[in-house]
N, C-alpha and C positions, 0 to 999 in steps of 0.2 A: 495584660502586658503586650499582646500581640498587636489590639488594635492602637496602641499607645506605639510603638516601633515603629509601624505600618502609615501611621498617622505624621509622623514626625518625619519621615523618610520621605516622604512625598514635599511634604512643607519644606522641607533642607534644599530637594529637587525643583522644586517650584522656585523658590528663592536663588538657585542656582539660573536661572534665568534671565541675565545679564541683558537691562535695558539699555545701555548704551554700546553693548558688542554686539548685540542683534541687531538693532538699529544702525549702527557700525557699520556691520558687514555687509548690509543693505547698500550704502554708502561707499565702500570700499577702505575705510577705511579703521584703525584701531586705536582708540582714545589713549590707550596706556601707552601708548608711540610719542602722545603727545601732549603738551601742558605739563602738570604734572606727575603724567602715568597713572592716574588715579579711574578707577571703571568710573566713578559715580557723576552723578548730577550735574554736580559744580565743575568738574572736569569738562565734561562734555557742554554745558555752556561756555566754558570760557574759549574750549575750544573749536567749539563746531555751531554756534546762534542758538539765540533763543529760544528757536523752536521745535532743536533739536533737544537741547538740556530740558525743556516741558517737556517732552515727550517721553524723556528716561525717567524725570519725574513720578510722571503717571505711573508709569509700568512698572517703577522699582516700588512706589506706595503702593499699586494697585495690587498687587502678587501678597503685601504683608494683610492688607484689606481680606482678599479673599482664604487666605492660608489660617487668619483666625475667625471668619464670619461660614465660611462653606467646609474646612474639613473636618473640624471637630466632632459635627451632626452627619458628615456624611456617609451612607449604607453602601459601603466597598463590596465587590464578589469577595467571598471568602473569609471575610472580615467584621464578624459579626459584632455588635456593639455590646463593650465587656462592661457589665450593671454594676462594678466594683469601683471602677473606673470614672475619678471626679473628673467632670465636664469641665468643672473651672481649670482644674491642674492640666488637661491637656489642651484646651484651648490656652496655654499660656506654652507649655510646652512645643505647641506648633510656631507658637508665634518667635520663640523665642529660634525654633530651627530654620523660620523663613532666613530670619536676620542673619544667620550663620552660613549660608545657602548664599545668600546675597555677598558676604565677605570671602568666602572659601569657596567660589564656582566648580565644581565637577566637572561642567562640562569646560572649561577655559581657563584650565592650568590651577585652580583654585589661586586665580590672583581677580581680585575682583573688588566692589567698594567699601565705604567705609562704613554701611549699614543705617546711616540718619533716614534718610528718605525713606527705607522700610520701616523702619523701626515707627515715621509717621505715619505709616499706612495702618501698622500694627495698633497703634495706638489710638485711632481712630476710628477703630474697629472698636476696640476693646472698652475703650474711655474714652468719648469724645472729648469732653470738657477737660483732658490732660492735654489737649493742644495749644486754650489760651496759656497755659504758664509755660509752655514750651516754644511756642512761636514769639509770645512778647517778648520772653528771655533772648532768644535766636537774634530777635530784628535789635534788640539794646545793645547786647554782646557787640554784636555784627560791625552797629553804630559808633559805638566807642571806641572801639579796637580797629575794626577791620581784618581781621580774625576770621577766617568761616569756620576754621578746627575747633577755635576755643566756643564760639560764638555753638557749635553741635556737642561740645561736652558738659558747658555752663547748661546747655537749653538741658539737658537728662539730668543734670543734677536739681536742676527745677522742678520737673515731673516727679523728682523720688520726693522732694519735698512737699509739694503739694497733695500726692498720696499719703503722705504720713501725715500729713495736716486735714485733708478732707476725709484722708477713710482710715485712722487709727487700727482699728479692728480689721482691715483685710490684710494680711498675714501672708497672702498667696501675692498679690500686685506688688504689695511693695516688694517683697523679693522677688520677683518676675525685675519691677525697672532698677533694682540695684543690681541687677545681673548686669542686666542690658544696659546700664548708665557705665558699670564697669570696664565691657564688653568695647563701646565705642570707644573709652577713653586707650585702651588698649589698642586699638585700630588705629589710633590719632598719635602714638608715639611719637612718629617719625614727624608728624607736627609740632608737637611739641619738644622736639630736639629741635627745630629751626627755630622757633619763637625765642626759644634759649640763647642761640647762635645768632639769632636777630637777620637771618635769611628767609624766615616764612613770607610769602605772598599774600598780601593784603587788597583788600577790594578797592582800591581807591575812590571809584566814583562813590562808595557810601558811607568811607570812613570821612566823619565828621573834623577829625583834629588831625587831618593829612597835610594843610596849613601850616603845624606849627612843625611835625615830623621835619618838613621842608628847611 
């Protein structure tokens, strides 16, 4: 149990690691000021370029990557590795505290994103081949709609599916992305109270039937 706390607590801290408020304040500036008020990704493209939204990117996937490929096997001082202790359940565990890390920041008021981008790093870590039915879903959703909320809780509900279709018998994933398809859809409320109210923001340059909305 120690090294499962000790493990998880680091991943929570790691994920608390806010790529577009570091990059931000580099900047001078704080995304949640602006656009939507949203830490993540899509925020910080819309509102700060291209180059700056890839770069939150990276760091928000790159943190969920490393939190399930490096800490689970990692030899901590003091933190001896517990042989009771299933590798699968706490590499999922971690994974799942990056995510949580990434939404509720420690260090920055615990207001922070909506967890997609790690949740891809996470899962590309874990499963790579869970990012064709999540990215094809993403870029359909996206396409149709113009949606980026629906367009990131459709793409998890795709992942759980296609785990329960390609790995039946794993028992620990599927419940790991039902947490996590859960988890985002919860983060995405306040999106989907505008969808509702028909004030959500839409991509326009990639919504395909922005034409007839017109």
């Amino acid at each position: 149990m120690w090294e499962l706390g000790v493990k998880t607590l680091i991943a929570y801290l790691l994920g608390a690691l806010m790529g577009s408020l570091v990059l931000g304040r580099l900047r001078g500036v704080d995304i949640r000021r602006l656009g939507s008020g949203n830490a993540g990704a899509t925020n910080a493209l819309r509102t700060q370029g291209k180059l700056f939204g890839l770069s939150v990117l990276l760091i928000d996937a790159g943190k969920g990557v490393f939190a399930v490929l490096c800490l689970p096997g990692a030899a901590l001082p003091h933190v001896p590795l517990d042989p009771e202790l299933s590798r699968e359940w706490l590499t999922l565990a971690c994974g799942f505290a990056v995510i949580i890390g990434h939404v509720y920041p420690v260090w920055f008021g615990f207001r922070g994103g909506k967890g997609v981008a790690t949740m891809l790093g996470v899962l590309a870590a874990i499963e790579p081949r869970l990012l064709v039915p999540m990215l094809v879903s993403w870029f359909a959703v996206l396409l149709l709609t113009g949606y980026v909320g629906l367009a990131s809780m459709l793409a998890g509900a795709a992942v759980v599916i296609a785990v329960y279709v390609w790995e039946p018998g794993n028992a620990p994933l599927l419940i790991f992305c039902l947490a996590v398809e859960s988890f985002v859809i919860f983060t995405h409320r306040g999106n989907i109270a505008r969808m509702r109210a028909g004030t959500e923001h839409r991509v326009s340059k990639l919504w395909l039937f922005r034409s007839r909305a017109a």
